[in-house]
C-alpha positions in Angstrom: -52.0 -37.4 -27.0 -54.0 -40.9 -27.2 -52.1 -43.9 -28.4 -54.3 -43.8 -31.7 -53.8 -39.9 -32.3 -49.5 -41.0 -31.6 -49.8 -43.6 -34.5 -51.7 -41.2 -37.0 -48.8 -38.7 -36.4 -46.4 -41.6 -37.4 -48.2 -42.7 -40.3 -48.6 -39.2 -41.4 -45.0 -38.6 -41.0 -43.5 -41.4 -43.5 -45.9 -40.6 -45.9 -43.9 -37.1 -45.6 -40.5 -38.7 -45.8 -41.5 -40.7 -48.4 -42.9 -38.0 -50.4 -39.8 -35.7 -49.8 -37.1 -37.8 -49.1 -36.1 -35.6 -46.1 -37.8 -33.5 -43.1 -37.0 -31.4 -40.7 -38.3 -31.9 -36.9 -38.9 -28.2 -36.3 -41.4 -28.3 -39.6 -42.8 -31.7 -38.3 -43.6 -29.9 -34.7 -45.4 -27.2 -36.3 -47.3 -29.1 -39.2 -48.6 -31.4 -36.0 -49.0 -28.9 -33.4 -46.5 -31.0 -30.8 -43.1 -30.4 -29.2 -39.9 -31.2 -30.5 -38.9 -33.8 -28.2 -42.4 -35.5 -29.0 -41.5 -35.7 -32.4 -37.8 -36.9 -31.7 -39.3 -39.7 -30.1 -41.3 -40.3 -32.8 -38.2 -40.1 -35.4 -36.2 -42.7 -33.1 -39.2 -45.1 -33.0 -40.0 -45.3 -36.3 -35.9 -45.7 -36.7 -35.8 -48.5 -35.2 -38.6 -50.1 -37.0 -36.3 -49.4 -40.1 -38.3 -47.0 -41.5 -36.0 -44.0 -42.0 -32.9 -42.4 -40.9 -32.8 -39.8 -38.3 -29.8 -36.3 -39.8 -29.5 -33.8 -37.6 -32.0 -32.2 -37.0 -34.5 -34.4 -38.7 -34.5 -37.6 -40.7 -34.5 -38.7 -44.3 -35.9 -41.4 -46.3 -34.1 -45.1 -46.1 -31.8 -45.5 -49.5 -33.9 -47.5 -51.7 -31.0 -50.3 -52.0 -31.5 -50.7 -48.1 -35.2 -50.5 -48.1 -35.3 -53.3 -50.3 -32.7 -55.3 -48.8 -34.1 -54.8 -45.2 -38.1 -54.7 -45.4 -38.9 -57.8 -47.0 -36.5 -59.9 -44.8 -36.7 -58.3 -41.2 -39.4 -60.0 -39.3 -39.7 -57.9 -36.1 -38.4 -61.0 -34.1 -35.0 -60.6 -36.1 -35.4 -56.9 -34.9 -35.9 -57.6 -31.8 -33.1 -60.0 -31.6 -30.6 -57.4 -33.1 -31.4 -54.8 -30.5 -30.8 -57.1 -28.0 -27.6 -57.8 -29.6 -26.2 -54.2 -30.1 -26.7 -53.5 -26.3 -23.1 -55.4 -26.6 -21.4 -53.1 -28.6 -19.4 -50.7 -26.8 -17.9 -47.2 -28.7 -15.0 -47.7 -30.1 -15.1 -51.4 -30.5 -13.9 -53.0 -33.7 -16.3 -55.4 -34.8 -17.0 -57.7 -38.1 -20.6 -57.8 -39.1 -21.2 -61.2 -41.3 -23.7 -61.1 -44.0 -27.3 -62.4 -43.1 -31.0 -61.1 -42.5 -30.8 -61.2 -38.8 -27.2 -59.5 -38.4 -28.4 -56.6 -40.6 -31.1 -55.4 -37.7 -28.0 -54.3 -36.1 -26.7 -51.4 -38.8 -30.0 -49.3 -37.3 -28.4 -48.9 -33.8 -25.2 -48.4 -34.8 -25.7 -44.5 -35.3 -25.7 -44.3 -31.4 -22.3 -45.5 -31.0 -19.2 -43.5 -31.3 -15.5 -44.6 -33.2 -16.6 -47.7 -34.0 -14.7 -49.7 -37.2 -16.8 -52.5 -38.8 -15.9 -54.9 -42.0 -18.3 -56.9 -43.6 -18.3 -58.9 -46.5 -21.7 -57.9 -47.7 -22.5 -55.2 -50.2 -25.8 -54.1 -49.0 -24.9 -53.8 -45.6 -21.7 -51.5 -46.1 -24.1 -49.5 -48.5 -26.4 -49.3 -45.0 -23.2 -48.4 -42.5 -22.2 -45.5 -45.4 -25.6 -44.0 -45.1 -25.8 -44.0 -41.8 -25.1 -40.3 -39.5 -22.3 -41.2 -37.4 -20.5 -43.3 -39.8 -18.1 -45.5 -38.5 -14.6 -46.3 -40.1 -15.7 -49.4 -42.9 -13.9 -51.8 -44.5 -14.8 -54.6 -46.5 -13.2 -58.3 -47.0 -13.5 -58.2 -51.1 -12.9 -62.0 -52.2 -15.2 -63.8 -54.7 -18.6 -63.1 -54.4 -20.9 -66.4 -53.3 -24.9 -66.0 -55.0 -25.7 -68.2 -52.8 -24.8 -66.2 -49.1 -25.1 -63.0 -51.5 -21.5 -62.1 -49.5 -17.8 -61.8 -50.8 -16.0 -65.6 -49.9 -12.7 -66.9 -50.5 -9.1 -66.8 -49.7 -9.0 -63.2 -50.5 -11.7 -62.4 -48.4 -9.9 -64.9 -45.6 -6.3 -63.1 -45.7 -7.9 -59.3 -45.6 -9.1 -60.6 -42.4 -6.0 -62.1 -40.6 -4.5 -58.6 -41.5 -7.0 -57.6 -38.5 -7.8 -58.4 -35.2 -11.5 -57.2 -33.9 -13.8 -57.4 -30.7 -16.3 -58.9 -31.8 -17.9 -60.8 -34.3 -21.7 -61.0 -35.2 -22.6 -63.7 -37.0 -26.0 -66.0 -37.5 -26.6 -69.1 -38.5 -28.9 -71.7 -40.2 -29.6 -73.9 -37.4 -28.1 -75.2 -34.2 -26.9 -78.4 -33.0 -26.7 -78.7 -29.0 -24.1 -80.9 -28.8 -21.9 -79.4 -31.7 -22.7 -75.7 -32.2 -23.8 -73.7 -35.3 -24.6 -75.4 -38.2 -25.5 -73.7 -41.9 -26.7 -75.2 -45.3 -23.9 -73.7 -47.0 -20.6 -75.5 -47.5 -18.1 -72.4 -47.7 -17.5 -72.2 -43.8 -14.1 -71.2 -44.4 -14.2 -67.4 -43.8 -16.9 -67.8 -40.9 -14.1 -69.5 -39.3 -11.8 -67.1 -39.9 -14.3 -64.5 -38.4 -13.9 -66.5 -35.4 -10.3 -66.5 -35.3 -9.4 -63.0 -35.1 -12.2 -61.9 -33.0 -12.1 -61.6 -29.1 -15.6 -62.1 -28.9 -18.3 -64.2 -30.8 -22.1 -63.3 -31.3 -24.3 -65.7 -32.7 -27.9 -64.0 -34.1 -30.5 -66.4 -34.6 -34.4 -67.3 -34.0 -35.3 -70.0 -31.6 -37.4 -71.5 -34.5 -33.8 -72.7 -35.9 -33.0 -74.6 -33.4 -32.8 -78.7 -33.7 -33.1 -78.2 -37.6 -31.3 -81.0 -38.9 -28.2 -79.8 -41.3 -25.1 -81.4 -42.0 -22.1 -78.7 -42.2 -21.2 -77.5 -39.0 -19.9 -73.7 -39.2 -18.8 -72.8 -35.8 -18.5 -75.0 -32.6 -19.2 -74.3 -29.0 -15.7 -73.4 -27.9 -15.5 -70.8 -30.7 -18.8 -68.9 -29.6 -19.0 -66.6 -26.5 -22.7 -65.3 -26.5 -26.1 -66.6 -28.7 -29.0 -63.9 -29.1 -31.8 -65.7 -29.5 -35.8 -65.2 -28.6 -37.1 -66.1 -25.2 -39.2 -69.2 -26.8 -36.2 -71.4 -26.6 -37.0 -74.0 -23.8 -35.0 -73.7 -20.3 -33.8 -77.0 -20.9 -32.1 -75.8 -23.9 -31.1 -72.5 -22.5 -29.4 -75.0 -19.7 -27.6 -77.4 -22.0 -26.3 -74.0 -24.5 -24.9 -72.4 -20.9 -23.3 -75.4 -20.1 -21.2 -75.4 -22.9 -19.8 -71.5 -21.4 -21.7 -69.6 -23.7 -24.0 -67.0 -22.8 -27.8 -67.3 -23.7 -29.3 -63.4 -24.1 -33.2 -64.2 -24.5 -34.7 -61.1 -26.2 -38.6 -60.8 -26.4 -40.4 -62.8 -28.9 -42.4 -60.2 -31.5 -45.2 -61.6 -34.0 -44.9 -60.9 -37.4 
């Protein structure tokens, strides 16, 4: 089947899901006269675009609390950044997911990994991780909630944390500053810090566009990160100068909006 004929299907398809809420891929095969496998694939693209939620043995319509929390702030660079970053996460890893646009890409692939437990400090994304298939173990900081980072802050949120120790933590940022490290416009860096502390491992999720933005409150500094995700327009020079500082630059393909 032609490329055209392949993205017909897909359109056709959501407009099913969102129309029934759920479908099945045995129905799907024989309402569009393909193979099952053809039609799994078609379920795990349009998954990773976002767009639904593959159940066994079909797929079902993305909570609207997540559709409108995701759609409008997922560029497919962010996307593409986030796949790039769950390549790291290994079954069974415990990992912290921070609040942010960019670090929410990463609930989508989390169905394909096994035993994991995640906390987050952000509503919408622990109402994503609940939805998703293979649910992982989920916990949540609580603490005051900041309008601003739309996330839960605070020393509440900061001692729920130390209670834990995790693998990794996923984290953006608002900009970068080569000599310094990650820098953000808002001023309660407190429990990002504490992120840092009781994590093993440090991933920092950001566009290359961010980089050399000039803002004042540094968040986390080099010595506390251990990889950046970032798009493959950052200049070598830069790439060279972030590497020299031991952290490790994972370039993921630039997409257009």
């Amino acid at each position: 089947m032609n490329k055209r004929n392949t993205q017909e299907r897909r359109h056709n398809i959501m407009s099913l899901v969102n129309k029934q809420g759920e479908v099945s891929v045995e129905d799907l095969a024989l309402r569009f006269e393909t193979s099952e496998v053809t039609i799994r694939k078609d379920l795990a693209t349009l998954e990773k675009a976002g767009l639904l939620l593959r159940r066994y043995g079909g797929a079902v319509a993305v909570p609207n609390e997540v559709s409108q929390q995701f759609s409008a702030k997922m560029a497919p660079n962010k996307l593409s950044i986030a796949q790039a970053a769950s390549r790291l996460i290994k079954d069974h890893n415990r990992i912290i997911i921070d609040s942010g646009s960019t670090t929410a890409g990463l609930i989508q692939h989390l169905n394909h990994k096994r035993g994991l437990l995640v906390m987050t400090n952000s509503l919408s994304l622990a109402n994503a991780i609940h939805e998703l298939e293979q649910e992982p173990t989920l916990l949540m900081t609580g603490g005051t909630w900041d309008p601003h980072s739309e996330s839960f802050q605070g020393q509440i949120a900061e001692q729920v944390l130390r209670s834990y120790n995790f693998d990794q933590l996923f984290i953006g940022a608002d900009g970068i500053d080569i000599e310094r490290g990650t820098t953000t416009f808002n001023e309660l860096t407190g429990l990002s810090k504490v992120m840092a502390d009781v994590s093993r491992e440090v991933i920092v999720m950001l566009e290359s566009e961010k980089f050399g933005r000039r803002i004042p409150n540094l968040e986390l500094p080099w010595d506390q990160i251990s990889v950046l995700v970032t798009d493959d327009r950052l200049p070598a020079e830069m790439v060279e100068q972030i590497s020299n500082q031991n952290v490790q630059v994972i370039l993921a393909p630039f997409i257009n909006s």
